[in-house]
C-alpha positions in Angstrom: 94.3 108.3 99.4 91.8 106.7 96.8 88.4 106.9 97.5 85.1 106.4 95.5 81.4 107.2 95.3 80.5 104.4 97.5 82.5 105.7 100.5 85.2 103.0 100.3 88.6 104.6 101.0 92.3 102.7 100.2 94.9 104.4 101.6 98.3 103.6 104.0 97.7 103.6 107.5 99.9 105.3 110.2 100.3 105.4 113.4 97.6 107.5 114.2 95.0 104.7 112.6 95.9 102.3 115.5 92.7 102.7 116.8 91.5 101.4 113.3 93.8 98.6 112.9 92.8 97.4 116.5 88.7 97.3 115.8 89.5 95.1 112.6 90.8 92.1 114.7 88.4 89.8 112.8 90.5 91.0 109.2 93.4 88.7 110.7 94.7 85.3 111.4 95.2 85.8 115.0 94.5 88.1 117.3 96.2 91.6 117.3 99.1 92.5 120.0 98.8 95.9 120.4 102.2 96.5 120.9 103.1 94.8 117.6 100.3 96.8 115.5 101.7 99.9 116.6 105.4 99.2 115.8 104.3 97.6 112.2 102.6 101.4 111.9 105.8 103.0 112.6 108.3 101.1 110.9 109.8 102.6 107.8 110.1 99.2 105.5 106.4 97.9 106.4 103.6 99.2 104.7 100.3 98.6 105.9 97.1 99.2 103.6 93.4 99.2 104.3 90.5 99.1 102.6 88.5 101.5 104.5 84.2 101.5 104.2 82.7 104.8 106.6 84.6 104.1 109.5 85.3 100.6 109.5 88.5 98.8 108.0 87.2 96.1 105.8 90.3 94.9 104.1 94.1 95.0 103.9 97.7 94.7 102.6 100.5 94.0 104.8 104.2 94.2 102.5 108.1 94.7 103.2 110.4 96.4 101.0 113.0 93.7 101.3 116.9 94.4 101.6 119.2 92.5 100.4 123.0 93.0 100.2 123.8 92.1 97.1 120.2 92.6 95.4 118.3 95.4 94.4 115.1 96.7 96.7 112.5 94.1 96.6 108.6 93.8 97.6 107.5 91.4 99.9 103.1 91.0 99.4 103.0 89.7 102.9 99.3 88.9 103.6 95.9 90.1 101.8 92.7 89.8 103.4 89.1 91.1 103.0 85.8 91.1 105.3 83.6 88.1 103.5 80.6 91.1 103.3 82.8 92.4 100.5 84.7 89.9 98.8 83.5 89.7 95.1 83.8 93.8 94.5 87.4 95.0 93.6 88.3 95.6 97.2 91.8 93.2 96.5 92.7 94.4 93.4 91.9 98.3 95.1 94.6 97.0 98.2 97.2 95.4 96.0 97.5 97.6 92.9 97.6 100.6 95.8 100.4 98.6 97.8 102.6 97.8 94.3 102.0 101.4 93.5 103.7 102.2 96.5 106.5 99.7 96.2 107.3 101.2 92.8 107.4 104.8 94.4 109.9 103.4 97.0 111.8 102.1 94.1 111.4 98.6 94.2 112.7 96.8 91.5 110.4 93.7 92.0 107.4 92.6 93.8 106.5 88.8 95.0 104.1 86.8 97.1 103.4 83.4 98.0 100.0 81.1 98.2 98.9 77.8 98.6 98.3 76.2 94.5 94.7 75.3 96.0 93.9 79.1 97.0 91.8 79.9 93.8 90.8 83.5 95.3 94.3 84.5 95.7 95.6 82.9 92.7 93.0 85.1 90.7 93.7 88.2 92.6 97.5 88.1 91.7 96.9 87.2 87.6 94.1 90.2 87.9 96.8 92.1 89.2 99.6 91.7 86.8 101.5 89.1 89.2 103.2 86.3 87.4 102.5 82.3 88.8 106.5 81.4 88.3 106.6 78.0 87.9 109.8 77.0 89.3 108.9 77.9 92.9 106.1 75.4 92.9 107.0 72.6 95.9 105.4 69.7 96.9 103.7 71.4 99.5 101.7 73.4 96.7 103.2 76.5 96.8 103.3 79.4 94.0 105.3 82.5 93.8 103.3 84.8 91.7 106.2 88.1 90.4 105.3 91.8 90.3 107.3 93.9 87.8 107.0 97.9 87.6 105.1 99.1 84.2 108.1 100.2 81.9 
């Protein structure tokens, strides 16, 4: 668990921060299915963090540590998002540099995540972060893949 002066908290969440996960609705694309919320809590290979100000979750991660068969364990940066109130402040980088941390601790030999070429905000988050833009994963449609590697 990091916390700091300010009262902000970053830390995994588990199943007993359903409750939490539920109340920050708004954080999402879509609306929350409980029943989904509460299995992503529980299952092993998804990782869940928030960003977490008094009692209220104001950001989060969402990753997978992605098998493959013939590849070594990967890391999936699924979705990043943060409450407007607090964009601007480190709470990102605080989500993502906590969520690679953990990926390396799982032993994942590789982290990745996609955004639009026109998503300035997550473009910036992911250089800040020591993600790579790779340039051959750019499509037409605008996509980049920015790459994660542990710190030697």
């Amino acid at each position: 668990m990091a916390g700091d002066g300010a009262g902000l908290t970053v830390r995994r969440l588990g199943p007993e921060d359903l409750p939490l996960l539920l109340g920050a609705g708004a954080l999402f694309d879509d609306p929350l299915r409980p029943d989904m919320a509460a299995r992503v809590l529980v299952h092993p290979d998804h990782h869940l963090f928030a960003a977490i100000a008094g009692a209220t979750m104001i950001g989060f991660v969402s990753a997978v540590a992605y098998l493959h068969p013939d590849k070594p364990l990967e890391y999936w940066l699924n979705e990043v998002g943060v409450d407007d109130a607090w964009h601007r402040r480190g709470v990102g980088r605080r989500l993502l540099m906590a969520a690679l941390d953990h990926g390396w601790a799982l032993g994942c030999e590789a982290a990745w995540v996609l955004t639009n070429s026109r998503n300035r905000p997550a473009r910036g988050l992911y250089a800040a972060c020591g993600g790579v833009p790779t340039p051959a994963a750019r499509h037409g449609d605008g996509v980049i893949m920015f790459s994660f590697a542990p710190s030697p």
